[in-house]
N, CA, C and O of each residue as an XYZ file, in Angstrom:
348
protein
N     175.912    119.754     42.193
C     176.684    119.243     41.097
C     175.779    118.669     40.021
O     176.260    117.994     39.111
N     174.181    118.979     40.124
C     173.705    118.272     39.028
C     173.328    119.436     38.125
O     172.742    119.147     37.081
N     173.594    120.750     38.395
C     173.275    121.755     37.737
C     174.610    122.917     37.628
O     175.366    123.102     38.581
N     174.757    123.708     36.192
C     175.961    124.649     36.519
C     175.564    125.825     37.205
O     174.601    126.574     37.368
N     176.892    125.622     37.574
C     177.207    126.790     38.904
C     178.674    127.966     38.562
O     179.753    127.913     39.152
N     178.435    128.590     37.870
C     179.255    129.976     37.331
C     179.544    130.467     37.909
O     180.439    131.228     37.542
N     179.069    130.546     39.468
C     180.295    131.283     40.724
C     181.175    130.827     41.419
O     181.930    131.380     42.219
N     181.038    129.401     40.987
C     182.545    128.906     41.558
C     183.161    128.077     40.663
O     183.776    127.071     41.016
N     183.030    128.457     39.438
C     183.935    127.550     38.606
C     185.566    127.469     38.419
O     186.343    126.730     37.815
N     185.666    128.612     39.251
C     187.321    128.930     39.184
C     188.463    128.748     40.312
O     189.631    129.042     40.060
N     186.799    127.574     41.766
C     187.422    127.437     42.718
C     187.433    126.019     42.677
O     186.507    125.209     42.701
N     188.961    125.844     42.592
C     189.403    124.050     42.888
C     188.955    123.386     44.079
O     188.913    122.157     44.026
N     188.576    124.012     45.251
C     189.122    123.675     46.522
C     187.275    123.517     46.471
O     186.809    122.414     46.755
N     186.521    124.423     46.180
C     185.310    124.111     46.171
C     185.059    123.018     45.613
O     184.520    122.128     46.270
N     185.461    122.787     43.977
C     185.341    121.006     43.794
C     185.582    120.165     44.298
O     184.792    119.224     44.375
N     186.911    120.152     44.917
C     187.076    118.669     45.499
C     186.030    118.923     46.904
O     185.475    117.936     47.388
N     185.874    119.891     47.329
C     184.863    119.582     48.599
C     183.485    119.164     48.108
O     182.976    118.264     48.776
N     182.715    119.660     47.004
C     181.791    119.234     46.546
C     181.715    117.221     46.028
O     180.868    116.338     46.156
N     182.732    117.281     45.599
C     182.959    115.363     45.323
C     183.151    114.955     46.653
O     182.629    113.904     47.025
N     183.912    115.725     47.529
C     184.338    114.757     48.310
C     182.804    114.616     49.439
O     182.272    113.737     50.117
N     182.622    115.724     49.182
C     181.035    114.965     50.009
C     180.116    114.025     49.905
O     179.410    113.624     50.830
N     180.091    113.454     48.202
C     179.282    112.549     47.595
C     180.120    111.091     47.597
O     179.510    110.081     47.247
N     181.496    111.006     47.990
C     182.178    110.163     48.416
C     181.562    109.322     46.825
O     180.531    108.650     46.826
N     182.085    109.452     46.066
C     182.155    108.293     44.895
C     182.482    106.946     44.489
O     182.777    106.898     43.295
N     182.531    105.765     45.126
C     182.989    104.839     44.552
C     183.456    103.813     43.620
O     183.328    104.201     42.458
N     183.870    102.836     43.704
C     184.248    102.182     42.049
C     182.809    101.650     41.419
O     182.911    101.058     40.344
N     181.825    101.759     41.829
C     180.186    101.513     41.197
C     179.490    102.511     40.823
O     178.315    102.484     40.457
N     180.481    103.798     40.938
C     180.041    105.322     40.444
C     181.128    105.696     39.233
O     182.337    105.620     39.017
N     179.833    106.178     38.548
C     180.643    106.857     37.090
C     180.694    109.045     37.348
O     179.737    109.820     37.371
N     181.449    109.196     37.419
C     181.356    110.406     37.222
C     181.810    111.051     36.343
O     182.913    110.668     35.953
N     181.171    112.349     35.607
C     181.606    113.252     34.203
C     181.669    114.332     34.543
O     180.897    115.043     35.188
N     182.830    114.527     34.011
C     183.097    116.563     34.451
C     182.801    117.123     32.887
O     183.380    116.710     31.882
N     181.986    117.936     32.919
C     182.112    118.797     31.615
C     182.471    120.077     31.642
O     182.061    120.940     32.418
N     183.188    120.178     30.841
C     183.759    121.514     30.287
C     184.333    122.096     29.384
O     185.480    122.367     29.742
N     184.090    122.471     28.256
C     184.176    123.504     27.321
C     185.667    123.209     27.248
O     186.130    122.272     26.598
N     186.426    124.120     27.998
C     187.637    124.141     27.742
C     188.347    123.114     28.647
O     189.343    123.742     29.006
N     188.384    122.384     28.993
C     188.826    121.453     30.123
C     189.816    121.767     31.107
O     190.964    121.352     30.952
N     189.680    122.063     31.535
C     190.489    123.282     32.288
C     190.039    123.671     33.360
O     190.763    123.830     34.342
N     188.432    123.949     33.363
C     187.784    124.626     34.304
C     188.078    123.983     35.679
O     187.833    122.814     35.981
N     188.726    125.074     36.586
C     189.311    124.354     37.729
C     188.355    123.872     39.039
O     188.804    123.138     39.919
N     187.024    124.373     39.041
C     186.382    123.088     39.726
C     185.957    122.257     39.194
O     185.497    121.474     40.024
N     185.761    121.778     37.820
C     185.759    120.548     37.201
C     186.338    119.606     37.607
O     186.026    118.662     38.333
N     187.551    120.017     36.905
C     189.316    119.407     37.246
C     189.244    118.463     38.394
O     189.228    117.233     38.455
N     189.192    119.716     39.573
C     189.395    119.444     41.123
C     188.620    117.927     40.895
O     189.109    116.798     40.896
N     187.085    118.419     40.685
C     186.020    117.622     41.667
C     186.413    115.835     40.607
O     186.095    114.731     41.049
N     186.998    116.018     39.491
C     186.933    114.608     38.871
C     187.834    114.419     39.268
O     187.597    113.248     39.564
N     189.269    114.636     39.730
C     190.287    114.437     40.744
C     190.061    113.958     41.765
O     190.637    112.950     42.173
N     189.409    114.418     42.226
C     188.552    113.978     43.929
C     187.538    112.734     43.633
O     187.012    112.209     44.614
N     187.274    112.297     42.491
C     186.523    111.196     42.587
C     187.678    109.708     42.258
O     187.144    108.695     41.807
N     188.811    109.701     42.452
C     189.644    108.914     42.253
C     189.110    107.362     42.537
O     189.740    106.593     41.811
N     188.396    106.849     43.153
C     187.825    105.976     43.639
C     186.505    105.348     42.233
O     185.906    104.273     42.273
N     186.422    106.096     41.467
C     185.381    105.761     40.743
C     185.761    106.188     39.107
O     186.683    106.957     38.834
N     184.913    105.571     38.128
C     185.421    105.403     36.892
C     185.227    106.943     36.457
O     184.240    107.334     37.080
N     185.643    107.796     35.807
C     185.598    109.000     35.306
C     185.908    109.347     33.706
O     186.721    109.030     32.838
N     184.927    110.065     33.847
C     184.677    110.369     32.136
C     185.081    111.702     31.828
O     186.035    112.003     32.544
N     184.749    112.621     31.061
C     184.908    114.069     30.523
C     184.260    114.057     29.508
O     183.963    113.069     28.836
N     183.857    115.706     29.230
C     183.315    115.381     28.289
C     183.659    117.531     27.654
O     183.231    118.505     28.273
N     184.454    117.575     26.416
C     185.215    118.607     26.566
C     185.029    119.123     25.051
O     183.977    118.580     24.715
N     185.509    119.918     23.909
C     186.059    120.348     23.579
C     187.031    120.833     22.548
O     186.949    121.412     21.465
N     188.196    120.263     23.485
C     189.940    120.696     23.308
C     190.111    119.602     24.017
O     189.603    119.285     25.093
N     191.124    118.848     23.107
C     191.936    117.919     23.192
C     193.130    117.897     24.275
O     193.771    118.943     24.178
N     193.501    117.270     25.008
C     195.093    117.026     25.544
C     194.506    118.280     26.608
O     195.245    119.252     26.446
N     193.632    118.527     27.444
C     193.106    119.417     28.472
C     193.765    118.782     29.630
O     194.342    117.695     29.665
N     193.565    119.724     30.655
C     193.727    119.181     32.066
C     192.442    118.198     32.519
O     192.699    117.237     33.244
N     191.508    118.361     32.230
C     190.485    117.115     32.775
C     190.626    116.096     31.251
O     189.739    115.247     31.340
N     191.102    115.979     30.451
C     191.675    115.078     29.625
C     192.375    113.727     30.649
O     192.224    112.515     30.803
N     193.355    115.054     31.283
C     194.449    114.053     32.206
C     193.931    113.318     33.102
O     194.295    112.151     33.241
N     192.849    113.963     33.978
C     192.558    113.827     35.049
C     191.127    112.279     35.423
O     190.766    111.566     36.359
N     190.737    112.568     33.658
C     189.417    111.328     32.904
C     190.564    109.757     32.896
O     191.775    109.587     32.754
N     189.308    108.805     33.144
C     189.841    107.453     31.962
C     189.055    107.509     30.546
O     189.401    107.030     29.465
N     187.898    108.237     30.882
C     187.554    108.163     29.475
C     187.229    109.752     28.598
O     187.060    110.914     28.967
N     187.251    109.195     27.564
C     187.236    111.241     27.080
C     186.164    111.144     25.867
O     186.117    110.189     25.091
N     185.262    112.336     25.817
C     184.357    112.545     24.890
C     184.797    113.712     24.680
O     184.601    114.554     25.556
N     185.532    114.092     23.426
C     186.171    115.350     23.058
C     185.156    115.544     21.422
O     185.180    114.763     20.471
N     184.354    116.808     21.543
C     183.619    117.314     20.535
C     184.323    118.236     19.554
O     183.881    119.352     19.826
N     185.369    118.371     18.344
C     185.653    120.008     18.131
C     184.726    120.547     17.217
O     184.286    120.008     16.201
N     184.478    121.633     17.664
C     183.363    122.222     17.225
C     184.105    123.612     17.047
O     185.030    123.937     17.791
N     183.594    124.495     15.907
C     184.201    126.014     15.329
C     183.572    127.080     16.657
O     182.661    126.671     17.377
N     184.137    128.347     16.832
C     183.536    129.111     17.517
C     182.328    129.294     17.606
O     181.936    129.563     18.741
N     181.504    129.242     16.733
C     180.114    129.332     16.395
C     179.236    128.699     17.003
O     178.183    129.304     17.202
N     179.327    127.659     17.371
C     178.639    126.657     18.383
C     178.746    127.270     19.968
O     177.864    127.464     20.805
N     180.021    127.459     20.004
C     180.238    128.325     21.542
C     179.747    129.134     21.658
O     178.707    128.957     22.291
N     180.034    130.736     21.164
C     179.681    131.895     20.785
C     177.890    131.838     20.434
O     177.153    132.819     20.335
N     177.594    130.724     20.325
C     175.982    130.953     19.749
C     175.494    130.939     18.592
O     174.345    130.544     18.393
N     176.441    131.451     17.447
C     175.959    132.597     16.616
C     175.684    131.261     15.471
O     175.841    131.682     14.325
N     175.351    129.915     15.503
C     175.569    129.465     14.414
C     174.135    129.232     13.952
O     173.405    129.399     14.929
N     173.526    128.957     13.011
C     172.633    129.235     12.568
C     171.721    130.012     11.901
O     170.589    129.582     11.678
């Protein structure tokens, strides 16, 4: 979880097993990032840290890890930044 991992970003069940192994507490901050906030082992694994303060850091506004954060760092940025092509 300290590096991305693109083969399981679409498995929930893998996130929460990944948090739930690091067992998080209320003296742990944890941040899910994701682009579109949405990404469902994101989601999962900041779900699974219920015990500890949670951040995000996204995007798109009003996301599912929006819901799932107490705190939100929402960037909007044009396709161009995503896509690469800006510059």
């Amino acid at each position: 979880m300290a590096s991305a991992s693109e083969i399981s970003e679409d498995d929930s069940t893998a996130g929460r097993k990944e948090m739930s192994k690091r067992k998080p507490g209320k003296r742990d901050v944890v941040v899910g990032i994701a682009s579109s906030g949405r990404t469902p082992f994101t989601v999962a694994a900041v779900n699974e840290a219920a015990g500890a303060a949670r951040a995000h850091a996204v995007t798109h506004p009003n996301s599912p890890l929006e819901r799932a954060a107490h705190f939100a760092i929402i960037t909007q940025v044009g396709p161009e930044v995503l896509a690469g092509s800006c510059g």
